[in-house]
Residue frames as a rotation matrix with the C-alpha (Angstrom) as fourth column:
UNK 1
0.631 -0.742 -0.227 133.49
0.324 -0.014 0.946 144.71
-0.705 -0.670 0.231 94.77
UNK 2
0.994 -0.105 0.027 136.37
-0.045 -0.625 -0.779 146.64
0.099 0.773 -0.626 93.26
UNK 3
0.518 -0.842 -0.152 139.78
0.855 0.504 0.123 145.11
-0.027 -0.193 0.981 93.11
UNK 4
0.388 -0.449 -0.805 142.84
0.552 -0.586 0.593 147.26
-0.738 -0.675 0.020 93.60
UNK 5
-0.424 -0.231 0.876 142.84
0.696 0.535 0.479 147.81
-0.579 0.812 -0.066 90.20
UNK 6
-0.539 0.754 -0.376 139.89
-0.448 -0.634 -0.631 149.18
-0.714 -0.172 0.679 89.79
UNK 7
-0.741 0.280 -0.610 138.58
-0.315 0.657 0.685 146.12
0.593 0.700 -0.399 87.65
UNK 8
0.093 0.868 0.488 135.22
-0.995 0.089 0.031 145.07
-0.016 -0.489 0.872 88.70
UNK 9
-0.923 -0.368 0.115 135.48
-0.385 0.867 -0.317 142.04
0.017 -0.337 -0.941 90.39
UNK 10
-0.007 0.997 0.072 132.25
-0.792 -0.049 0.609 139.71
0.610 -0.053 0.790 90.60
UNK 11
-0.601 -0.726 0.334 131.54
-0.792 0.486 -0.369 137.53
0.106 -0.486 -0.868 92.82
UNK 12
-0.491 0.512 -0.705 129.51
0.102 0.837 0.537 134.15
0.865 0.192 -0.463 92.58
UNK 13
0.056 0.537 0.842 126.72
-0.968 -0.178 0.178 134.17
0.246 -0.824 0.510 94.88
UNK 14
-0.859 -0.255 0.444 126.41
-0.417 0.851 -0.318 131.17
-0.297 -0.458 -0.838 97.26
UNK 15
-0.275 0.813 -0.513 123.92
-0.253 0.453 0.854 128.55
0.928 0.365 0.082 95.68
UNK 16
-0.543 0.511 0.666 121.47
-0.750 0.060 -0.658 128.41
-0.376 -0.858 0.351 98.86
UNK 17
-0.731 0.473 -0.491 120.10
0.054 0.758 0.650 124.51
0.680 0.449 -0.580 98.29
UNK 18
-0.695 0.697 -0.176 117.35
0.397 0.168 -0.902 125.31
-0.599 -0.697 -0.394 100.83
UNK 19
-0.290 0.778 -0.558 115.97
-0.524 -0.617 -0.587 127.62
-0.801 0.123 0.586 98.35
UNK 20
-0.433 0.504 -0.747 116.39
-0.850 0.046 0.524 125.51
0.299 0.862 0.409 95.49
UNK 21
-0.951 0.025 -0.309 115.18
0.125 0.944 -0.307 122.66
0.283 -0.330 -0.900 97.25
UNK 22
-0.236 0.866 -0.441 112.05
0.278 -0.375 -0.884 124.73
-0.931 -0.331 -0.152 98.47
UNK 23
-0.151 0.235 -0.960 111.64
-0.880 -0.474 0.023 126.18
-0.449 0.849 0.278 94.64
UNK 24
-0.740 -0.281 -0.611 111.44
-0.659 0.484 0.576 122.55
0.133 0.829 -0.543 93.51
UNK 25
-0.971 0.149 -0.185 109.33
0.234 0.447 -0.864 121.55
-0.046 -0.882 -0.469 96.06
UNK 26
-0.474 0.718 -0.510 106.60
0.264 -0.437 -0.860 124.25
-0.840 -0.543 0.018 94.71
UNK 27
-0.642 -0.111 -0.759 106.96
-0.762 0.198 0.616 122.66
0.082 0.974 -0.211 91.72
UNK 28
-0.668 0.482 -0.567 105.69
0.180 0.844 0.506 119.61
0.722 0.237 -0.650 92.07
UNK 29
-0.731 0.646 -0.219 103.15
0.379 0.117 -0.918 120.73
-0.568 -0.754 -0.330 94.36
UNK 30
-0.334 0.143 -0.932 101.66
-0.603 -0.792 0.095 122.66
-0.725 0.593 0.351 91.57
UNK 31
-0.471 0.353 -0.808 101.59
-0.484 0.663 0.572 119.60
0.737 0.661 -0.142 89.14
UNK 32
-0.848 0.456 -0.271 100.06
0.502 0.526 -0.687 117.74
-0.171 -0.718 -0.674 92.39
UNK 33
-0.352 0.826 -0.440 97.49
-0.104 -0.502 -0.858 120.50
-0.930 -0.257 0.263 92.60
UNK 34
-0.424 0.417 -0.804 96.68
-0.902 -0.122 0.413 120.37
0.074 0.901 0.428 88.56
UNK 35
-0.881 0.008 -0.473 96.34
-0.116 0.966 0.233 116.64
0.459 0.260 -0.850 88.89
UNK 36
-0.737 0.464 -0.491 93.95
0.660 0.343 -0.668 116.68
-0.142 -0.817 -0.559 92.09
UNK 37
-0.430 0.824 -0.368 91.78
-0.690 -0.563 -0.455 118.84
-0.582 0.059 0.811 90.41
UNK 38
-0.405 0.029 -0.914 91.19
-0.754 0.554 0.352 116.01
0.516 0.832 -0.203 88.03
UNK 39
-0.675 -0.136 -0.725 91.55
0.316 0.835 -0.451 112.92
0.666 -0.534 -0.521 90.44
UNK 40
-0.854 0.450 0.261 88.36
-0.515 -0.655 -0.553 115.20
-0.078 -0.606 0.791 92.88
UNK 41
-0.266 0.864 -0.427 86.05
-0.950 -0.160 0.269 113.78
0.164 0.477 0.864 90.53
UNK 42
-0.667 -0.357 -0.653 86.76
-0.022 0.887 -0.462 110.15
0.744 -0.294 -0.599 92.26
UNK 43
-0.975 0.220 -0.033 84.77
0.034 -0.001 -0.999 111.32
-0.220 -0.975 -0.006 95.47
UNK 44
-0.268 0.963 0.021 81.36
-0.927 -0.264 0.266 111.51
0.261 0.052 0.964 93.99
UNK 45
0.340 0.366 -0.866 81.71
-0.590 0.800 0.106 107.90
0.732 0.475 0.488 94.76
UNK 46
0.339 -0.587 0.735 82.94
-0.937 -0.138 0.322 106.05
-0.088 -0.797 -0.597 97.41
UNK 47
-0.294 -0.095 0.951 82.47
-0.079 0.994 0.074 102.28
-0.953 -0.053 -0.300 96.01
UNK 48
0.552 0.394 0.735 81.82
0.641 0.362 -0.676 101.02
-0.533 0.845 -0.053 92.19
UNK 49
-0.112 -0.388 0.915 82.41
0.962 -0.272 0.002 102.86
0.248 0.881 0.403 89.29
UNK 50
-0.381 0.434 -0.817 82.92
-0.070 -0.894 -0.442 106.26
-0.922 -0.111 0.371 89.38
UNK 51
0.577 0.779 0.245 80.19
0.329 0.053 -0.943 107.61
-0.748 0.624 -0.226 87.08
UNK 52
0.408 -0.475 0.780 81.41
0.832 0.546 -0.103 107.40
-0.377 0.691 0.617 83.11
UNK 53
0.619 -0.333 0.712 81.89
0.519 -0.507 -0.688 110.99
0.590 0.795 -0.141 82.18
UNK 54
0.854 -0.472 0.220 84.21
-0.452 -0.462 0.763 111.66
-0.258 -0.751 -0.608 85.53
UNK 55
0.506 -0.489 0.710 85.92
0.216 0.869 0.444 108.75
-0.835 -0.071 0.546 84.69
UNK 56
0.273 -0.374 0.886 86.74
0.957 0.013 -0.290 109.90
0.097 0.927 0.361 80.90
UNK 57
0.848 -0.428 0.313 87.51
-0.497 -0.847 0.188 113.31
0.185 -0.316 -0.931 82.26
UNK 58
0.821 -0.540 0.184 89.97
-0.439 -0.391 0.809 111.73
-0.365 -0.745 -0.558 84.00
UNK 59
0.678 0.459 0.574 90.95
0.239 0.600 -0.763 109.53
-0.695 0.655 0.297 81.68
UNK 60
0.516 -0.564 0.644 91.90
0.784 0.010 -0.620 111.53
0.344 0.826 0.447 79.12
UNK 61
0.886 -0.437 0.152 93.98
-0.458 -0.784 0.419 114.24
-0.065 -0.441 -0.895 81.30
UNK 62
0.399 -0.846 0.355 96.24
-0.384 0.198 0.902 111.49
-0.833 -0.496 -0.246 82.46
UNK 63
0.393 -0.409 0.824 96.72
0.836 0.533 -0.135 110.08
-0.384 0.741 0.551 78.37
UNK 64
0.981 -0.067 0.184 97.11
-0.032 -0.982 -0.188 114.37
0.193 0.179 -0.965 78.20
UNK 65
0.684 -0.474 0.554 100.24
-0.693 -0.659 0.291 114.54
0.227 -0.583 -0.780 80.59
UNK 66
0.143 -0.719 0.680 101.87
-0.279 0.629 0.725 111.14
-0.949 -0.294 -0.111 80.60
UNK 67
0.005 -0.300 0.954 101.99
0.935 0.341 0.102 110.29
-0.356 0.891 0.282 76.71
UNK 68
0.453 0.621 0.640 100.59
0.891 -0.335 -0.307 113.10
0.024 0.709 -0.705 75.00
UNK 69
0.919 -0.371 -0.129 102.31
-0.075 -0.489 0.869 116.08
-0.386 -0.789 -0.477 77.00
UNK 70
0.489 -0.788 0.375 105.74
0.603 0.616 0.506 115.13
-0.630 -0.021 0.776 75.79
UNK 71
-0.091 -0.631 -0.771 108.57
0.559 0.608 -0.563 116.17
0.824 -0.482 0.297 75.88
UNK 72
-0.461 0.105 0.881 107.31
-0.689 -0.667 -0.281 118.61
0.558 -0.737 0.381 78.94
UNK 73
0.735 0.634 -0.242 106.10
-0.267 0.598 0.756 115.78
0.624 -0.491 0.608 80.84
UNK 74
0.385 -0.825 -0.412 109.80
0.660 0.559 -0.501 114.72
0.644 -0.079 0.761 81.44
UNK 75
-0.272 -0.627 0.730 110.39
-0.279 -0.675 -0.684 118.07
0.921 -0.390 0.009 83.52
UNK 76
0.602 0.669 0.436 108.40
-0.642 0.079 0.763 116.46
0.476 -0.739 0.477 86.40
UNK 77
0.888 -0.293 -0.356 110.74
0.404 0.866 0.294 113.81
0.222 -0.405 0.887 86.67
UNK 78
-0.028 -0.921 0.389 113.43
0.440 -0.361 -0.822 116.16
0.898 0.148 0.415 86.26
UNK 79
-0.215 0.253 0.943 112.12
-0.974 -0.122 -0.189 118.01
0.068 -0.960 0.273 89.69
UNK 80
0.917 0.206 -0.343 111.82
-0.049 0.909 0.414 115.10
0.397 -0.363 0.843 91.15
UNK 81
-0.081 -0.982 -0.170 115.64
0.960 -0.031 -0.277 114.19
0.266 -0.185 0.946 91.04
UNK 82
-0.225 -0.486 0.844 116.67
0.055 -0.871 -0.487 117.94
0.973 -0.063 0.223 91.40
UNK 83
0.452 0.264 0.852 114.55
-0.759 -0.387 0.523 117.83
0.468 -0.884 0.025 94.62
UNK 84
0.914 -0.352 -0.201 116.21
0.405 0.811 0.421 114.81
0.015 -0.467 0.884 96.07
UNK 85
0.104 -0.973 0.208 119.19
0.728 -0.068 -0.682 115.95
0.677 0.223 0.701 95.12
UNK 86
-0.031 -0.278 0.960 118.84
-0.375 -0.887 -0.269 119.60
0.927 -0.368 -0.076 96.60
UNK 87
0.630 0.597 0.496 116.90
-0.596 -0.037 0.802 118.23
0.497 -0.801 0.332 99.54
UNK 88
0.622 -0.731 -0.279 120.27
0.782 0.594 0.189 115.45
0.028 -0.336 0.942 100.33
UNK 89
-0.242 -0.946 0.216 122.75
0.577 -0.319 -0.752 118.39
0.780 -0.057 0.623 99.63
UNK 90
0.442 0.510 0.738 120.60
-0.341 -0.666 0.663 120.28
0.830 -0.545 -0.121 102.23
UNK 91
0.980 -0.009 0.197 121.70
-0.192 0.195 0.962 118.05
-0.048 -0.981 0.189 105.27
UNK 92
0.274 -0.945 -0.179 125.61
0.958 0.284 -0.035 117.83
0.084 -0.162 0.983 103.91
UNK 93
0.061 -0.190 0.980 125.75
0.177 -0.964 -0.198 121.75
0.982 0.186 -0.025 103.84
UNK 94
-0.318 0.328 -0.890 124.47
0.937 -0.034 -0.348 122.08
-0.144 -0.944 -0.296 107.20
UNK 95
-0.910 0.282 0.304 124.17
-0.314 -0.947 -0.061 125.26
0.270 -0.151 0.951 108.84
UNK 96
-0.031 0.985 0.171 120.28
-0.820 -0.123 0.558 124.00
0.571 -0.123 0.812 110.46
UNK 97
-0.265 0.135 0.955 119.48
-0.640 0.716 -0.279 121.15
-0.721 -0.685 -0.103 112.95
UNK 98
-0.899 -0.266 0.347 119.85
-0.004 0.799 0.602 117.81
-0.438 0.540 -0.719 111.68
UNK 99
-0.381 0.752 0.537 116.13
0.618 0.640 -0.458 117.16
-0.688 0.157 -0.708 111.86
UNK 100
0.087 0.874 -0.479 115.50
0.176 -0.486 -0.856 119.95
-0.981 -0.010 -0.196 110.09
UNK 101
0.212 -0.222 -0.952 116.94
-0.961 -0.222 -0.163 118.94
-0.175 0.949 -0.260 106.89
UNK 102
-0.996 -0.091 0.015 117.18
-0.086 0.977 0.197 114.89
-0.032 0.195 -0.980 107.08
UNK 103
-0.388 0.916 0.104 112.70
0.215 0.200 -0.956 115.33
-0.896 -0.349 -0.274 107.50
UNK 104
0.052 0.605 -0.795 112.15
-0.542 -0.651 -0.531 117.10
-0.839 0.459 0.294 104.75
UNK 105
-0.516 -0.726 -0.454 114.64
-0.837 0.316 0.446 114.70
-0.180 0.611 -0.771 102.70
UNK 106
-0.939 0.077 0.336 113.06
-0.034 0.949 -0.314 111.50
-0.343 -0.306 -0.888 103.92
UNK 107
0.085 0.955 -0.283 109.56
0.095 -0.290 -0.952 113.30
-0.992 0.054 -0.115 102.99
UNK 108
0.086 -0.366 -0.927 110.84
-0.836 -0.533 0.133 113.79
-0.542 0.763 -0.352 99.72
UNK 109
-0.907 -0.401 -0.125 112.46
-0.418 0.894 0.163 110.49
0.046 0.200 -0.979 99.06
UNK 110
-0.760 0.642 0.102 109.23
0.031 0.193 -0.981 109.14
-0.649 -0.742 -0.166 100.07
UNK 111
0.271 0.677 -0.684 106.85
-0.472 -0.526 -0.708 111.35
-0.839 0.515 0.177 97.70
UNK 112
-0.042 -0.711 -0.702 109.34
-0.910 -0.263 0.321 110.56
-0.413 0.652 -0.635 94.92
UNK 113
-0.908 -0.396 -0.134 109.43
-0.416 0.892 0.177 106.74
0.049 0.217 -0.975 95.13
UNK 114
-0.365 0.546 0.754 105.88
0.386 0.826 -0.410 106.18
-0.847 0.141 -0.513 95.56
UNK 115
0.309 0.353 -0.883 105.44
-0.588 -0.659 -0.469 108.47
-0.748 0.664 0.004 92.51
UNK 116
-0.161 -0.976 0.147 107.75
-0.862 0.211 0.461 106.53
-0.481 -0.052 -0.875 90.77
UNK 117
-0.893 -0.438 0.102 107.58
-0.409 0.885 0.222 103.55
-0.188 0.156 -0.970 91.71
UNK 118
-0.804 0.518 0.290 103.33
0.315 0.786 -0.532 103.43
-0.504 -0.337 -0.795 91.71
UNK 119
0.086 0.853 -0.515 101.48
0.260 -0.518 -0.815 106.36
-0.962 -0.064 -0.266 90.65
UNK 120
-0.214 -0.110 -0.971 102.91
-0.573 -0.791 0.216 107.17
-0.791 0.602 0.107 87.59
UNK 121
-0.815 0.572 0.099 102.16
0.510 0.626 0.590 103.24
0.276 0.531 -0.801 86.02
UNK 122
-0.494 0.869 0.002 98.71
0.726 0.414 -0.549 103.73
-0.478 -0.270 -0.836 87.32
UNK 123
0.021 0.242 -0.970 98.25
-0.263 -0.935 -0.239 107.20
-0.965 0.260 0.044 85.78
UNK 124
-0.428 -0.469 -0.773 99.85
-0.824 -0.148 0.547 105.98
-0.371 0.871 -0.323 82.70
UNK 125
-0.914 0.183 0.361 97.41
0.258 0.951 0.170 102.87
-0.312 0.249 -0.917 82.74
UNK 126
-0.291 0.834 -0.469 94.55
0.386 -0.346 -0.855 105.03
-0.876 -0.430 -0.221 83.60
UNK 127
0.034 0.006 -0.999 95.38
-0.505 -0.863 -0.023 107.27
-0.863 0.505 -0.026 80.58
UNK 128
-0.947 0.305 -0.101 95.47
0.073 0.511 0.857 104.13
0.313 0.804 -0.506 77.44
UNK 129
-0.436 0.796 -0.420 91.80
-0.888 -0.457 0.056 103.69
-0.147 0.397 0.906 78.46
UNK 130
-0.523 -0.039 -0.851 92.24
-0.555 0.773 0.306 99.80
0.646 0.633 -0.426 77.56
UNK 131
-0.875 0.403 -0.269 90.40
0.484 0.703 -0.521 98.29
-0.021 -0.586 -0.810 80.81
UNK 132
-0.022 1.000 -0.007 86.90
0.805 0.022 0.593 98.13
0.593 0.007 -0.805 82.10
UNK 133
0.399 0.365 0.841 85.15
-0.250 -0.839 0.482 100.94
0.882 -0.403 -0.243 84.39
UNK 134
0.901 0.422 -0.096 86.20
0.008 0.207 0.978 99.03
0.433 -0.883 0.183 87.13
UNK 135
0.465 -0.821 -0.332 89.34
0.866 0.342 0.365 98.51
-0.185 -0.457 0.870 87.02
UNK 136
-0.525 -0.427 0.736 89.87
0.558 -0.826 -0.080 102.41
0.642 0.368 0.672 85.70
UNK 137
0.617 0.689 0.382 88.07
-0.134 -0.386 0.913 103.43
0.776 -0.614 -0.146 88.96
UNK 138
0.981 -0.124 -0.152 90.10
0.185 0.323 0.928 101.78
-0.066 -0.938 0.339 90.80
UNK 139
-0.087 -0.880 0.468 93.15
0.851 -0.310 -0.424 103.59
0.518 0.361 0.775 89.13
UNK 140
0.347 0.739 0.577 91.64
0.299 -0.671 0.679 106.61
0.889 -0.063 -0.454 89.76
UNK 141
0.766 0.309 0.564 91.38
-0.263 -0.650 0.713 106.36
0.587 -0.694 -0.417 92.78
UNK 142
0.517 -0.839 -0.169 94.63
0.855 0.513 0.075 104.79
0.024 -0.184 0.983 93.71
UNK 143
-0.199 -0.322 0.926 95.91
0.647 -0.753 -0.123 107.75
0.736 0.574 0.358 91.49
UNK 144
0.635 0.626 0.453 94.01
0.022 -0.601 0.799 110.03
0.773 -0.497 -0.395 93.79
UNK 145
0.949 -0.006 -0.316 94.99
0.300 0.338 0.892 108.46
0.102 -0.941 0.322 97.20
UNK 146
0.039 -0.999 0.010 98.88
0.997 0.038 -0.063 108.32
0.063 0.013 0.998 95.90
UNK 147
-0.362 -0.315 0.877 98.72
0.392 -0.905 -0.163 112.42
0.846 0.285 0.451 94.92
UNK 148
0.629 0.352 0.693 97.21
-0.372 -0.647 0.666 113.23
0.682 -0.677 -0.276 98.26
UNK 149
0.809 -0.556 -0.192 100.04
0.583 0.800 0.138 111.13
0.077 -0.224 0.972 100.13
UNK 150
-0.102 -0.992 0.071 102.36
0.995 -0.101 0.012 113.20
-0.005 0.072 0.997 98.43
UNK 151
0.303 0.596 0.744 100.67
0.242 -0.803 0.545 116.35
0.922 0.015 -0.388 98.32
UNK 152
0.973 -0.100 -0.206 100.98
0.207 0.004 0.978 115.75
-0.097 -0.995 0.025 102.49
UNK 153
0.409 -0.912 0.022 104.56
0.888 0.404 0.218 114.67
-0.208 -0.070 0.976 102.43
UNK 154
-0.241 -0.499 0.833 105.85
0.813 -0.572 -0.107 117.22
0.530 0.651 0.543 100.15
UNK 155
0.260 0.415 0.872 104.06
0.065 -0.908 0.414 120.40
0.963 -0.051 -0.263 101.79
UNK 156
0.962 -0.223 -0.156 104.83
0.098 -0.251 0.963 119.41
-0.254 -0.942 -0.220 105.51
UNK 157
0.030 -0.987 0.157 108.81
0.999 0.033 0.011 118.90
-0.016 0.157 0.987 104.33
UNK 158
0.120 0.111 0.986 107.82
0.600 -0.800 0.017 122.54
0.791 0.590 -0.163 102.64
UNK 159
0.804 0.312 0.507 106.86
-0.216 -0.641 0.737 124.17
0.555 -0.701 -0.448 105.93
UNK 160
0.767 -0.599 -0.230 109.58
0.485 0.307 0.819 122.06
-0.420 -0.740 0.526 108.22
UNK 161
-0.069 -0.963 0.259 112.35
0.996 -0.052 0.073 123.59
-0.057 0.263 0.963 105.86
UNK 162
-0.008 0.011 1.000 111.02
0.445 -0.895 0.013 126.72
0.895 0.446 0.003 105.73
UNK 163
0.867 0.182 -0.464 110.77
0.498 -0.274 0.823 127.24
0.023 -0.944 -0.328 109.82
């Protein structure tokens, strides 16, 4: 635009929180998807130990990415918040049907808190190494269960906001 002037005028584009809310979203699906290649190796089993060199595969990813991994581990949590955030300023903006920006939130919020509040201890237990096979199986696969959970969550929000 070109004021009367003839000074170039710029103008701020409108921050669109659907996109960044969808761009944060396909973030952490991405670290979901790196993990769950890892956390696969859980299924060769369905009961007991998983067998020892799946187990130290996995193992030593998650002492990789929750200690080791640092400080670029810490951007995960950062998307995390950023998506909550975007995904709450989504339903005060408006402009879209309620449901179609309070679902995606609640999916979010969701994903977030049992990450949080469950998967990342267990990941971060999984990854010292300090217990028996059994009880680092049964991370695992906790670990597993929790990243398909959100995996779900997160992608259907993905698609509902993107309709």
């Amino acid at each position: 635009m070109i004021s009367s002037n003839s000074v170039p005028v710029h103008e701020t584009p409108d921050i669109d929180m659907r996109m960044i809310s969808a761009i944060c979203s396909g973030f952490l699906l991405a670290v979901l998807w790196f993990d769950m290649m890892f956390d696969v190796q859980v299924r060769e089993t369905k009961s007991g130990d998983v067998p020892a060199d799946a187990l130290a595969s996995i193992s030593t990813y998650y002492a990789r990415v929750t200690k080791g991994a640092n400080p670029m581990n810490r951007l995960v949590l950062v998307m995390m918040v950023a998506s909550v955030l975007a995904h709450g300023a989504v339903i005060f903006v408006g402009g879209i049907p309620l449901w179609k920006s309070v679902t995606p939130f609640v999916l979010m919020v969701g994903a977030v808190g049992l990450a949080v509040t469950h998967t990342v201890g267990n990941a971060e237990r999984l990854g010292r190494q300090t217990a028996d096979a059994t009880e680092l199986s049964s991370l695992a696969r906790s670990v597993f269960r929790d990243h398909k959970v959100c995996f779900v969550a997160i992608s259907t929000g993905l698609v509902i906001s993107l309709i």
